[in-house]
ROBA-50452 format. One line per 3 residues: their letters; for each residue x negated, y negated, z negated of C-alpha. Coordinates in nm, 3 decimals, padded with zeros to 5 digits. Example, Ala and Ser with C-alpha at 12.3 -4.5 7.8 and 13.67 -1.06 7.14 Angstrom:
# residues 2
as	-01.230:00.450:-00.780 ~ -01.367:00.106:-00.714
# end
This chain:
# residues 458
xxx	04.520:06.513:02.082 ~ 04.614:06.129:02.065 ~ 04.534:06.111:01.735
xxx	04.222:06.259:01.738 ~ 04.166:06.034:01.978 ~ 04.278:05.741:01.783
xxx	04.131:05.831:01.445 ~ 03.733:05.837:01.640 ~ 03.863:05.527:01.807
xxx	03.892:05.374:01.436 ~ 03.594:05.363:01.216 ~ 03.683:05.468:00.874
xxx	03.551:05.383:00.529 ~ 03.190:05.532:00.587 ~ 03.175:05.276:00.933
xxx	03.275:04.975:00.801 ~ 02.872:04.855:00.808 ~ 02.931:04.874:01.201
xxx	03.213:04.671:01.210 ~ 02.984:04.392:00.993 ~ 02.715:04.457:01.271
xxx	02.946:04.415:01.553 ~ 03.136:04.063:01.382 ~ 02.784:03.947:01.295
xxx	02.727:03.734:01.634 ~ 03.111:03.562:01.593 ~ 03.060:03.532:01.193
xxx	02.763:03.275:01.287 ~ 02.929:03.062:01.442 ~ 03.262:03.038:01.294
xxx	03.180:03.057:00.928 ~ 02.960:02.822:00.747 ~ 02.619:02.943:00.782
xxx	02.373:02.729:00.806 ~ 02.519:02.419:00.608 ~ 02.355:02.576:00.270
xxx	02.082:02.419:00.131 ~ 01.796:02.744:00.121 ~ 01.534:02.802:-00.115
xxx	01.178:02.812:-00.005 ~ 01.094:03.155:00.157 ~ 00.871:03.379:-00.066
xxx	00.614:03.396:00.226 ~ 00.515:03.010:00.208 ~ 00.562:03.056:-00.200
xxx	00.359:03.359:-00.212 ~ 00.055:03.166:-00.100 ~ -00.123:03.024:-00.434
xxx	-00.285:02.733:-00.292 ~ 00.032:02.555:-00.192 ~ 00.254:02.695:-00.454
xxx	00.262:02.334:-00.642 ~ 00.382:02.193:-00.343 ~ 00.751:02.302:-00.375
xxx	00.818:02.198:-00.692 ~ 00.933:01.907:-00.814 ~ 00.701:01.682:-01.095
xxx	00.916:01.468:-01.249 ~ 01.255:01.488:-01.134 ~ 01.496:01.746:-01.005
xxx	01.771:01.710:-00.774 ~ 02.054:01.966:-00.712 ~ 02.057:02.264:-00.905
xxx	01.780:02.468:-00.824 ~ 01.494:02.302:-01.089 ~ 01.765:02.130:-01.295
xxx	01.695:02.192:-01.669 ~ 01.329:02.234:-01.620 ~ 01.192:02.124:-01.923
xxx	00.937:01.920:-01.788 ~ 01.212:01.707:-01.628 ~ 01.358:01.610:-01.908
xxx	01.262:01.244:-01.927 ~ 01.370:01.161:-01.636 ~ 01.722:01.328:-01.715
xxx	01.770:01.053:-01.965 ~ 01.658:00.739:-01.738 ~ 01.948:00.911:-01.477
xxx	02.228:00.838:-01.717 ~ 02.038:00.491:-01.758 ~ 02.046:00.464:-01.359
xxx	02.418:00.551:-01.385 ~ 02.531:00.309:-01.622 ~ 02.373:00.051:-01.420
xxx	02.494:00.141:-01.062 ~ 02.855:00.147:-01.234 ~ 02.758:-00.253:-01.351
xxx	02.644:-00.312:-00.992 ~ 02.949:-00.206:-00.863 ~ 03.212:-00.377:-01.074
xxx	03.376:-00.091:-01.155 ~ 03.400:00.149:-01.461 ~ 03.184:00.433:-01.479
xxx	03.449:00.685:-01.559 ~ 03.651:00.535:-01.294 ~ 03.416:00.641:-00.994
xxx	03.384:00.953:-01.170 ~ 03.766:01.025:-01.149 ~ 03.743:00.954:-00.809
xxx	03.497:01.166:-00.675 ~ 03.479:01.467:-00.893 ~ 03.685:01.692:-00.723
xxx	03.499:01.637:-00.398 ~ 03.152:01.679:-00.575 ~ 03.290:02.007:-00.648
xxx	03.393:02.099:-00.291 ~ 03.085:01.919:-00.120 ~ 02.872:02.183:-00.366
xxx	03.048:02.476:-00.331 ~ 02.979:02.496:00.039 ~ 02.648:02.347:00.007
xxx	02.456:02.540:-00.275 ~ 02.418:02.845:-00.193 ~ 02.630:03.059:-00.485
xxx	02.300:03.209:-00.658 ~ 02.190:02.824:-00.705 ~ 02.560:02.800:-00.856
xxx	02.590:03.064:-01.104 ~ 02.471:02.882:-01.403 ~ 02.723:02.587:-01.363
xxx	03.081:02.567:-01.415 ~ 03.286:02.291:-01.227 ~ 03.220:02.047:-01.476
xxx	02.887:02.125:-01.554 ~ 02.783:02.105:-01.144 ~ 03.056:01.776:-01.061
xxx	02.813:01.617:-01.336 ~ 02.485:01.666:-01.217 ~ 02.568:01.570:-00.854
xxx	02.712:01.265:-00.989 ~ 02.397:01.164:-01.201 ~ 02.189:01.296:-00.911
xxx	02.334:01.082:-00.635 ~ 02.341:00.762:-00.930 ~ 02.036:00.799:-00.962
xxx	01.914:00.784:-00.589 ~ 02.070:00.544:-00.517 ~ 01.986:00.313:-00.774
xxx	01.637:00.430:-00.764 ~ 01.637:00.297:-00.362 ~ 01.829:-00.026:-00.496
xxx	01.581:-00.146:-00.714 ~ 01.239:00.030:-00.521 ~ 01.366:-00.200:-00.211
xxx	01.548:-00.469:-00.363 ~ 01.483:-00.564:-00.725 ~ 01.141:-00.347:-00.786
xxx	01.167:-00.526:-01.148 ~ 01.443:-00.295:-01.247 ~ 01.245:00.074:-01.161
xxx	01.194:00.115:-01.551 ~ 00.921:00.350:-01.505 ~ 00.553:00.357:-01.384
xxx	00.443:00.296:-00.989 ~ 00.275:00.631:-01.077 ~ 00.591:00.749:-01.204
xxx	00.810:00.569:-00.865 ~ 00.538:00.737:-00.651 ~ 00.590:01.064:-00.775
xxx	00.963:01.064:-00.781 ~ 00.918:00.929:-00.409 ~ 00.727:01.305:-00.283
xxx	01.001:01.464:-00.536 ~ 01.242:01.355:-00.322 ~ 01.169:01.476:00.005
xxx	01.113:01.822:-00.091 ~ 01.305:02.116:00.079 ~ 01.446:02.229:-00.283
xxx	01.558:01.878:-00.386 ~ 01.786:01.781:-00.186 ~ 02.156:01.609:-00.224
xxx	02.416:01.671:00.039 ~ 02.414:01.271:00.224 ~ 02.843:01.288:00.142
xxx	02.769:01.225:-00.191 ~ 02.562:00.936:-00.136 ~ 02.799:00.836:00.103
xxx	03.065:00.852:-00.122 ~ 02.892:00.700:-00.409 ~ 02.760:00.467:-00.194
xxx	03.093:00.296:-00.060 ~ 03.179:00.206:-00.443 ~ 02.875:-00.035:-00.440
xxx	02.941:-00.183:-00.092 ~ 03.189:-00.081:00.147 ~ 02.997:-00.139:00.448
xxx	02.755:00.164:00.501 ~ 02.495:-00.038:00.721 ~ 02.357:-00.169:00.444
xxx	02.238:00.190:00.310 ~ 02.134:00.326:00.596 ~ 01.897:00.026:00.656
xxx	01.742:00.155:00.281 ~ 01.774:00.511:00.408 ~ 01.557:00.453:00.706
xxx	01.313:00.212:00.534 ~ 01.255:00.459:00.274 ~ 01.182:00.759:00.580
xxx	00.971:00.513:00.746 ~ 00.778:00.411:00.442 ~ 00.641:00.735:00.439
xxx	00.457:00.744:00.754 ~ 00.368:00.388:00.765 ~ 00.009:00.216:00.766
xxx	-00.087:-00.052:00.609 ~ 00.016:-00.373:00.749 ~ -00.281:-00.590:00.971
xxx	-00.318:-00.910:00.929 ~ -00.489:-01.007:01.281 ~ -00.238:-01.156:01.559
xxx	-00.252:-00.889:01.792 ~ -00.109:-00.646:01.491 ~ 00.197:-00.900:01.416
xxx	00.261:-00.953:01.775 ~ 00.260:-00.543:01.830 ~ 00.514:-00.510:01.521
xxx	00.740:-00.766:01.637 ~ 00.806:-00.582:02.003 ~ 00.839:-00.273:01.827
xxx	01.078:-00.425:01.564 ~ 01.296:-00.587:01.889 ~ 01.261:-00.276:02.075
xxx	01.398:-00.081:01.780 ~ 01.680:-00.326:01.748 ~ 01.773:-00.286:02.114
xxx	01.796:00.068:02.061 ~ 02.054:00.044:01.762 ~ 02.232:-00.185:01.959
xxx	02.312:00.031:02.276 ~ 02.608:00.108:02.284 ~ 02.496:00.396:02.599
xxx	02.221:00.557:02.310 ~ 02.309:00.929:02.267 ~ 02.467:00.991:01.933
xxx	02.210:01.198:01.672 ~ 02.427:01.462:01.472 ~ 02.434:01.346:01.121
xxx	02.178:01.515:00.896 ~ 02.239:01.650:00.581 ~ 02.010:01.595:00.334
xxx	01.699:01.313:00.292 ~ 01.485:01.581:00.425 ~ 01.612:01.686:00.742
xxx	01.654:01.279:00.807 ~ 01.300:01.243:00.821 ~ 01.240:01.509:01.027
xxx	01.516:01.356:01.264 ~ 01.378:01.002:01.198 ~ 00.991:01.160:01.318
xxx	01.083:01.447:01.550 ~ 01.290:01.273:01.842 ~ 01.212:01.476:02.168
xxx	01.040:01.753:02.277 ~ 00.691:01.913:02.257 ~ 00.757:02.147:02.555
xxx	00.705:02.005:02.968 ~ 01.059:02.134:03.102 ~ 00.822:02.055:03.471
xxx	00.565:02.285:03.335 ~ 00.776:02.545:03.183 ~ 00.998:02.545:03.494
xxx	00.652:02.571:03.653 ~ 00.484:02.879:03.445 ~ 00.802:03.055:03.549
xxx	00.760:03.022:03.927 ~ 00.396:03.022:03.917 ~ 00.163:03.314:03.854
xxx	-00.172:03.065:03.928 ~ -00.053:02.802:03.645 ~ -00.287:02.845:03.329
xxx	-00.104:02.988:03.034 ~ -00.347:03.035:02.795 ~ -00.619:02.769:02.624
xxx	-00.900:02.754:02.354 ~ -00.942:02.556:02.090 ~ -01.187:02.239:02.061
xxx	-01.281:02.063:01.774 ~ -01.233:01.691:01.779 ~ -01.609:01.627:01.811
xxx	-01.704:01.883:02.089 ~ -01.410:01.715:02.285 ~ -01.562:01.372:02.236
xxx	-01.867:01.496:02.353 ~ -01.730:01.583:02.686 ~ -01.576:01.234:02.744
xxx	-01.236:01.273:02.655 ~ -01.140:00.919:02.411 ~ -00.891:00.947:02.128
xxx	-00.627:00.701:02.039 ~ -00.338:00.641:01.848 ~ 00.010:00.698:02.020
xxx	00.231:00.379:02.039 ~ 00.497:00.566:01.829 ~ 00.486:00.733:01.483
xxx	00.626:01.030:01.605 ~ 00.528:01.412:01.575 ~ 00.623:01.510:01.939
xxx	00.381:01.197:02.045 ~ 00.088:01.427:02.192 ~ -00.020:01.313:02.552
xxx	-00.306:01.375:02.753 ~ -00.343:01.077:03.006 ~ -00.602:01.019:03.253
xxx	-00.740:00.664:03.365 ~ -00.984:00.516:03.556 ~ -01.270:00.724:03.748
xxx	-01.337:00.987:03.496 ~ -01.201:00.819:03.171 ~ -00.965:01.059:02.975
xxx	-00.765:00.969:02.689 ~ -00.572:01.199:02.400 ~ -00.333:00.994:02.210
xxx	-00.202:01.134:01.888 ~ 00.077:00.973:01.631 ~ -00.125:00.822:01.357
xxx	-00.084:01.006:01.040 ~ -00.193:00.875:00.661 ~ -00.362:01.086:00.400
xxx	-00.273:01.079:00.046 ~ -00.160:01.283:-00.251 ~ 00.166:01.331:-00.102
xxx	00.084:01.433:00.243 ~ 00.037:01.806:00.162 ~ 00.347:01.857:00.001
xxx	00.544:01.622:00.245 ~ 00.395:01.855:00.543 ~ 00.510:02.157:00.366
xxx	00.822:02.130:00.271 ~ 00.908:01.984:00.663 ~ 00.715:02.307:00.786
xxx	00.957:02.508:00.557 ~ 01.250:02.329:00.666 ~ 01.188:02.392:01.013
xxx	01.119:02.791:00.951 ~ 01.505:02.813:00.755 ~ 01.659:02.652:01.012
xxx	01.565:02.919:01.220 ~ 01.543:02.747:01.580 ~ 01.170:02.767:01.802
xxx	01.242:02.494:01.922 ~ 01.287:02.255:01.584 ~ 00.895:02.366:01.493
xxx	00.778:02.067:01.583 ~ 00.597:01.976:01.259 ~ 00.453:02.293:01.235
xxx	00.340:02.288:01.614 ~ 00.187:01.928:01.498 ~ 00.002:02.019:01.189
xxx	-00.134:02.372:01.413 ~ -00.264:02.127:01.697 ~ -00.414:01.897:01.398
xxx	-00.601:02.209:01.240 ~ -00.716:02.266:01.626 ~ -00.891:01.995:01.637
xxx	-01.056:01.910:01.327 ~ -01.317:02.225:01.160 ~ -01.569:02.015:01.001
xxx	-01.531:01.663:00.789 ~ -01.741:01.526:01.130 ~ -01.424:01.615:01.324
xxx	-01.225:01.397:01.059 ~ -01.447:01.104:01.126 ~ -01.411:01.115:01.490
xxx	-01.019:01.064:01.419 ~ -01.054:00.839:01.164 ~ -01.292:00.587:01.338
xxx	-00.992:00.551:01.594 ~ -00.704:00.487:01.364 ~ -00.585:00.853:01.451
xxx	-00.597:00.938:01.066 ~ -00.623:00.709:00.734 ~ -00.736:00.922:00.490
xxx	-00.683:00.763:00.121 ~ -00.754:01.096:-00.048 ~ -01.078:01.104:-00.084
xxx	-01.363:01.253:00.144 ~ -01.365:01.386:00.500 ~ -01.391:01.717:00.387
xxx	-01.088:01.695:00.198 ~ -00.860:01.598:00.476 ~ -01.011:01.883:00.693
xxx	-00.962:02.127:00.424 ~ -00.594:02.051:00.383 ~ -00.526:02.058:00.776
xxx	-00.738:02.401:00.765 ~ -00.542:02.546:00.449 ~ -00.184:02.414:00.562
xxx	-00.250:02.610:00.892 ~ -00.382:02.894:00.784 ~ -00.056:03.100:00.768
xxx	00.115:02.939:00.981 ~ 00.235:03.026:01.369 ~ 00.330:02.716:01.629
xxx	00.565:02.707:01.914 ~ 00.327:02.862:02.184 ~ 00.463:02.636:02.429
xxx	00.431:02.292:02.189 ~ 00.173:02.080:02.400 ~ 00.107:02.288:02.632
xxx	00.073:02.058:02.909 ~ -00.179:01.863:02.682 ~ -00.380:02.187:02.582
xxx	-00.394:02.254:02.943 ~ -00.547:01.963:03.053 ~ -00.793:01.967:02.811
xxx	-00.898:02.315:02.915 ~ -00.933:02.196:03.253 ~ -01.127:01.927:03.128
xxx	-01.374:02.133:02.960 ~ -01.470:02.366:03.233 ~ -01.597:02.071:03.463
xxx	-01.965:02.114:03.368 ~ -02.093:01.765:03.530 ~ -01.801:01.580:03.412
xxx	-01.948:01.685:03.091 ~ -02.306:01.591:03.154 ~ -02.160:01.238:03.287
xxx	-01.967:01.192:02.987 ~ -02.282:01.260:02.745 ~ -02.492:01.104:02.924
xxx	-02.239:00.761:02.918 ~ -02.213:00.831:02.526 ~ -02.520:00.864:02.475
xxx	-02.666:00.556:02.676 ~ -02.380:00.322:02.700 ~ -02.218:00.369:02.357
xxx	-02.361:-00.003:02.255 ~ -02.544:-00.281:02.431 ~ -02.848:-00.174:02.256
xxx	-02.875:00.126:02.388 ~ -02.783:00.004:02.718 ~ -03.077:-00.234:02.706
xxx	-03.327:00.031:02.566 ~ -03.225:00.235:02.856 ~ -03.257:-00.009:03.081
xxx	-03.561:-00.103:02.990 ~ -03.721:00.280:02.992 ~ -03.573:00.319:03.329
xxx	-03.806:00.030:03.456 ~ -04.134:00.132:03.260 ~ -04.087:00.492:03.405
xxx	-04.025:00.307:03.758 ~ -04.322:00.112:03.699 ~ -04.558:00.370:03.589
xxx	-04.433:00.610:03.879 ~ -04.557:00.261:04.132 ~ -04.873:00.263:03.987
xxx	-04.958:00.597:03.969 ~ -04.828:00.616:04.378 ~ -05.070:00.321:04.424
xxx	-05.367:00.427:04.225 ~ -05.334:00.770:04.399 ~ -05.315:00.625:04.767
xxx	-05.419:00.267:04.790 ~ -05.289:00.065:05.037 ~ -05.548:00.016:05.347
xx	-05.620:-00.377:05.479 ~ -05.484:-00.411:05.808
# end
């Protein structure tokens, strides 16, 4: 009888798919998963509008589009690259290759995937991340510090710029560290390039008027502050350029923990909105402005004076790039698996909410909310409308903003107010021709009383 008993205790052969089922939750955690660089899924690839959006157009980076044959020029400026960051260095090329082989190896092993791997040999893969991570970094070197030296296009420099911060493209950040350290021991100095490089891409274009300079310098000390806080919680490293731009511009939270510590408690609290185009929402008095910071999570709904309402969105600019940028940070987000790292897809979702029509785009755009340098209004709506289109948001991601706006829509006379202030008040002009239709009607309303009942001599 025991060993009946002990032989159903034991899953044989035929149950071994149940012990995989039951070691899947401690697997998770105590293997690797989760450090691989992923492929983009076939659902976002599968749609045909964006499919040139994940590729890269001039240069590849890791294995998965290496030996494209449309990236072969650039293949032969990375050995150029190479040579050069070896000069810069002082040391012999072959040298810092001898020194760092054997960890390329190990740093790709665990973090391409093996399917990315199969085509490469230990050699074959120890070279390519070593021309890769040359390559990047003396790309950075000479975009930031000797432009003279790019040997190729700006179209060219711009390209390879959007080619690398795709999901697909990406170098694990110890090779560049490694690499790195032969140039110039102290690390500072490339994460200075690092974050210029992530902040170039959401940056506007400089003013030249005092209160602009004066605004940059207080954010420039402010930012300094920061770094210099010793108390500043420590950000886990990332691992690739990618995921340190989504870092870099997705700091904090888009979810209230008040109001979702609220919705739980409270069967009364609205949990549910509509969507308003930027135009119908300017219509009922509620003011758009830029937020203070560049960053996605930077969504508030604030209300001032009397019955002045403001919604102040991160400024975002509008180029070639922007699509594919978006894109490959909405796919990053969906492999890494976590509702609560959607943050740029919540953004570009609450984006599309607002804007239907190229008039919604010009609301935005007339308050520095959006630059758009790709062409037409109806071009930046149509990429917020065909980015969102398959995609699905945190349903808590500004909730607290969404709310307030609902509740700001439903007060019929705060509307009529707020038209009637547009309409009327919107320039001194039409101030004055109001003004001065207010006192003809007054007028004519005097006469007519006086003509209808003259006043008697006493």
């Amino acid at each position: 009888m025991s060993e009946i008993v002990n032989s159903s205790a034991s899953p044989g052969c035929d149950d071994q798919w149940l012990i995989k089922i039951k070691n899947a939750g401690t697997e998770e955690t105590t293997g690797d998963k989760g450090t691989h660089f992923p492929r983009v899924p076939p659902t976002f690839r599968d749609i045909q509008q964006n499919s040139d959006c994940y590729d890269p157009s001039v240069v590849s980076i890791g294995p998965y589009h290496h030996g494209k044959a449309k990236l072969n020029e650039m293949e032969k400026l990375k050995e150029t690259y190479a040579s050069q960051f070896a000069l810069d260095s002082t040391k012999q090329i072959d040298e810092i290759y001898r020194g760092v082989k054997a960890e390329l190896i190990s740093i790709a092993k665990n973090r391409y995937p093996e399917d990315a791997r199969r085509n490469f040999n230990d050699e074959q893969l120890a070279k390519m991340i070593f021309l890769d991570g040359c390559f990047i970094l003396q790309f950075l070197f000479c975009l930031y510090m000797k432009p003279g030296n790019l040997k190729m296009s700006s179209h060219n420099a711009a390209l390879v710029k959007k080619d690398l911060f795709l999901l697909e493209n990406q170098l694990p950040f110890e090779v560049l560290t490694k690499l790195a350290s032969f140039r110039n021991p102290d690390q500072r100095a490339w994460t200075k390039i690092l974050t210029a490089f992530c902040d170039q891409v959401r940056a506007f274009p400089g003013g030249t008027d005092l209160k602009e300079k004066i605004t940059k310098f207080f954010r420039e000390l402010q930012k300094a502050l920061t770094t210099r806080n010793p108390e500043a919680p420590h950000q886990p490293a990332a691992v690739h350029l990618l995921e340190l731009l989504h870092k870099r511009f997705c700091s904090g939270t888009i979810v209230s923990e008040n109001f979702e510590n609220s919705s739980c408690n409270s069967n009364s609290q609205m949990n549910w909105y509509r969507y308003y185009p930027a135009e119908e929402l300017r219509n009922i008095g509620i003011h758009f402005k830029p937020s203070k910071t560049d960053l996605f999570t930077d969504v508030q709904f604030k209300r001032g004076w009397l019955i002045t309402r403001s919604l102040y969105i991160p400024p975002l600019r509008i180029d070639n790039s922007t699509r594919s940028l978006l894109l490959n940070l909405v796919a990053y987000e969906t492999c890494h698996g976590a509702s609560n790292e959607s943050r740029v897809t919540s953004y570009v979702c609450f984006m599309d909410s607002l804007i239907d029509t190229p008039r919604d785009v010009q609301v935005l755009r007339s308050k520095g909310i959006l630059l758009n340098t790709l062409g037409s209004d109806e071009q930046a709506a149509e990429l917020f409308n065909q980015i969102a289109s398959h995609l699905i948001p945190d349903p808590y991601a500004y909730i607290q903003v969404k709310s307030s706006i609902e509740k700001e829509h439903r007060k019929v006379l705060k509307k009529w107010v707020a038209m009637w202030l547009r309409v009327y008040f919107k320039s001194p002009w039409t101030f004055i021709a109001f003004v001065a239709a207010t006192f003809t009607i007054i007028l004519t309303a005097i006469q007519t009383f006086i003509a209808l009942f003259p006043l008697k001599d006493q």
